[in-house]
N, C-alpha and C positions, 0 to 999 in steps of 0.2 A: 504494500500500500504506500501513496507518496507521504510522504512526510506535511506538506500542507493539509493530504486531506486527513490525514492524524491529527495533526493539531485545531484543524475545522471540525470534527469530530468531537473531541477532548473539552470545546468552548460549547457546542451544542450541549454537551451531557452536563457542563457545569452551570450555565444559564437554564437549564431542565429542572436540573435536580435542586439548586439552591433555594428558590420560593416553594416547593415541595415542601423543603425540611423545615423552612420558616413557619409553613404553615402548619403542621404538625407539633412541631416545636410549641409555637402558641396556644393551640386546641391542649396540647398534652398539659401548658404550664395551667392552663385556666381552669382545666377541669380535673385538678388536683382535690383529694377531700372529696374526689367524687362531687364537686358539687356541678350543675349545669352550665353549660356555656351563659356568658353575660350576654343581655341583651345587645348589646354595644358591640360583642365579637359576632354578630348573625347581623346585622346588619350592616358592620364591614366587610363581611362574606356576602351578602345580599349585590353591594357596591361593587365588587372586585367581579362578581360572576356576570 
């Protein structure tokens, strides 16, 4: 494989996977305690979708 499209590759899967983890990340810290998502995180997901 050429070496640019490795590294076009490499930027696809990092610009993929980073707001992925963010978002998980988030979902994960807020509904710690088990408690529900806040209204304020479902309507920044309402926004973003």
């Amino acid at each position: 494989m050429d070496e640019v499209a490795v590294i076009l590759l490499a930027g696809a899967a990092v610009v993929t996977l980073l707001p992925a983890t963010f978002i998980v990340g988030v979902v994960m810290f807020t509904r710690r305690d088990g408690a529900p998502p806040s209204p304020d995180l479902l309507r920044l997901f309402r926004i973003a979708s």
